[in-house]
N, C-alpha and C positions, 0 to 999 in steps of 0.2 A: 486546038481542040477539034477532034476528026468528030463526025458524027454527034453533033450535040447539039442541045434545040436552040435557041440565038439568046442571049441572055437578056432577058428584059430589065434589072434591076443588080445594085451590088451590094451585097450586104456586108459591113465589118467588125469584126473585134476590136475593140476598142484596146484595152491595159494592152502595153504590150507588142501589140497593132501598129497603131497609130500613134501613142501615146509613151511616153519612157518612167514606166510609174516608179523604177528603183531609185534613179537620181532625184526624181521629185520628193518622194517619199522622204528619203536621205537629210534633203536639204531643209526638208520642216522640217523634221525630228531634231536636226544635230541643235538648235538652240533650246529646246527644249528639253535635252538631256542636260546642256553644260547649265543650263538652270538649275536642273537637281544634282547638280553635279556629280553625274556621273560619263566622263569624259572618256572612261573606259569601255565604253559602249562602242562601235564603231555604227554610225547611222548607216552604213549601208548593209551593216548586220543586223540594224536593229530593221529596215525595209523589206529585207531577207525573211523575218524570223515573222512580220506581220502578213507578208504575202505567204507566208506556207500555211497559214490559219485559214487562208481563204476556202480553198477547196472542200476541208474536215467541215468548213460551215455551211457554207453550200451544200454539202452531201446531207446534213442533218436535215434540212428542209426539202429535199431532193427525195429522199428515203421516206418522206411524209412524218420524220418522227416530230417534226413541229410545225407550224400553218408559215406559211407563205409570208417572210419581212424582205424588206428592201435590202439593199446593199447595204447602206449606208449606219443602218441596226446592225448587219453581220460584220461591219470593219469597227463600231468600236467597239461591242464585245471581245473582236481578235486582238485591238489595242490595250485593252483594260487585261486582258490573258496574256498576253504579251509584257506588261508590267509587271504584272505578276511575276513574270516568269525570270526576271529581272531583279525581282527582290526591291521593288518600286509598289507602294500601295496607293491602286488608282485613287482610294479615298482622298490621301494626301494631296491630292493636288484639284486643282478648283475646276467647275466644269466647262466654266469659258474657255482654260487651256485645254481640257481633253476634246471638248466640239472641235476647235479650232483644228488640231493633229488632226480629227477624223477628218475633216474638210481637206486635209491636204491630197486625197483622193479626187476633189475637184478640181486639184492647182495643177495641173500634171503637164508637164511640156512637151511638143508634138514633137515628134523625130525631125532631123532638115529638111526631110523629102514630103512630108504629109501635108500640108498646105495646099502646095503647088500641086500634088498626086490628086489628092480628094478634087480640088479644083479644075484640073484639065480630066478625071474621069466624069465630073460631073456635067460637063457640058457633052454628053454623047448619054450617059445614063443617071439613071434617080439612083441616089448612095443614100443608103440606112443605117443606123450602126441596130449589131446586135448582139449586144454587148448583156451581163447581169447587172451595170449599172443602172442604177434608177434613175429615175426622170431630171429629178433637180440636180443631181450628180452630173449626168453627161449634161445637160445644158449648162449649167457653170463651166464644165470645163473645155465646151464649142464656144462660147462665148470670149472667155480669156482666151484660148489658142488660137481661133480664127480659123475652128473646121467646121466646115459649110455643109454640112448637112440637109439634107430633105425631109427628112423624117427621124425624132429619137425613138427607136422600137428596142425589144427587146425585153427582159425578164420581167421589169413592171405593168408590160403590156399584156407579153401571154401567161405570167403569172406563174412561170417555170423556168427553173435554173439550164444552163445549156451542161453539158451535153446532151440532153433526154431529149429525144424527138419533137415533142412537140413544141419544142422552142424554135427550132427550125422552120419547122411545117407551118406554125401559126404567123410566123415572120412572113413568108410567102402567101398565107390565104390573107392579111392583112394588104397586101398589096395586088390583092387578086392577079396572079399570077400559077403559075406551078410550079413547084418546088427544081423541076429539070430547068425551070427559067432563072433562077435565081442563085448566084454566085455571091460565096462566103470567101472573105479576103479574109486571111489570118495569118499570124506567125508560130502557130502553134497544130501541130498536127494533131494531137489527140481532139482538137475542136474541129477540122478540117474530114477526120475519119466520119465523126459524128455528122456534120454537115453531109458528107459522102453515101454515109447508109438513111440517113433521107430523103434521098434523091436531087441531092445540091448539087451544083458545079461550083469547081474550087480554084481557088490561089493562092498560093503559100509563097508571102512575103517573108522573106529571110533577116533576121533580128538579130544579129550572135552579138548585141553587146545588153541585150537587154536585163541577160542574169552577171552581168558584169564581164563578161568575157567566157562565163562556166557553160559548157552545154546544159541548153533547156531538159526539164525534167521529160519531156514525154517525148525526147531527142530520138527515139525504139522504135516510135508510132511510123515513122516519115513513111509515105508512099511517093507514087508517082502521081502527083497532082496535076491539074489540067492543065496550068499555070504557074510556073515559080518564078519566082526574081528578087532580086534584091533589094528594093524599094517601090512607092507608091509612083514613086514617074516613069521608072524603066514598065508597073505594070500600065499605066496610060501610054507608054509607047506599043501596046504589046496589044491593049484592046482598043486603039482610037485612032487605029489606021484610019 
């Protein structure tokens, strides 16, 4: 990185990032469908069909057309739409098992490299996530994975879905810093662009198995980021010279 101010802080995307939400997803759902026996389902279509809900709900609150809920409100609305969509009436089934499914967003297993990555950046810098996870979400699932965090920031904090600016901006004044201080690690470039036009510095950690092997959705977005690589250790070899 030529000309750029020294990074004081990293901040990251979590689903995706650091986290592999399709097989986790997958792997709660699958006994849960062959309960209602529907074994025609494949879970990692049915992980597929819950993460494409995300966005549409995000945007709803995004757009101000409803007030400001957690994540954890917006995934099981998408699971309860999601059944629906299935031809499964969320009625029909009790709400200890729908909680449970939605929690599977808390169970989520880190990539091989994310431990040790998060681990050896954080002994040179303070790692943030900044994630629309909410609070008891990403702490359940730093707790189980064993990602060491400094700080959970992010949507429930500054109270804004990302990509919209000031989810960026408020990550950084939260850490009294400037925004040209603060580096967004992500595997998704339309988060990365957004990071970029508010004055972030960037790393685009490369994921190609995260939509199962399919190019990511916003695969159009890619620029030349400050920083790319292929996992959380090659980027600790890259800033912890």
């Amino acid at each position: 990185m030529v000309n750029r101010a020294p990074i004081k802080a990293l901040a990251f995307d979590v689903f995706g990032t650091v986290v592999d939400w399709r097989s986790g997803i997958a792997r709660d759902a699958a006994p849960v469908l062959a309960r209602l026996d529907r074994s025609d389902i494949d879970p990692h279509v049915f992980a597929d069909g819950w993460r494409k809900r995300y966005q549409p709900a995000l945007e709803e609150v995004r757009s101000g057309r409803r007030p400001f809920v957690i994540l954890d409100t917006l995934h099981r609305e998408a699971l309860e739409d999601l059944l629906r969509h299935h031809r499964i009436d969320p009625a029909a089934i009790d709400d200890a098992t729908l909680d449970d499914l939605t929690h599977a967003w808390h169970r989520l297993d880190p990539w091989p490299d994310s431990v040790e990555g998060l681990a050896r950046l954080k002994t040179r810098f303070p790692i943030v996530t900044l994630s629309n996870g909410n609070i008891a979400l990403m702490l359940d699932m730093a707790r189980r994975a064993g990602l060491p965090w400094d700080a959970i920031l992010g949507a429930e904090v500054s109270r804004v879905y990302k990509p919209l600016p000031e989810s960026y901006l408020a990550t950084a004044r939260l850490l009294a810093i400037d925004p040209s201080e603060l580096c967004l690690v992500a595997a998704h470039h339309s988060d990365l662009a957004a990071a970029r036009a508010a004055g972030l510095q960037t790393a685009y950690v490369d994921r190609p198995h995260e939509y199962g092997g399919r190019a990511a959705p916003d695969a159009d977005a890619a620029q030349d980021w400050d920083v790319s690589v292929g996992s959380l250790t090659q980027l600790a070899d890259e800033l912890c010279r």
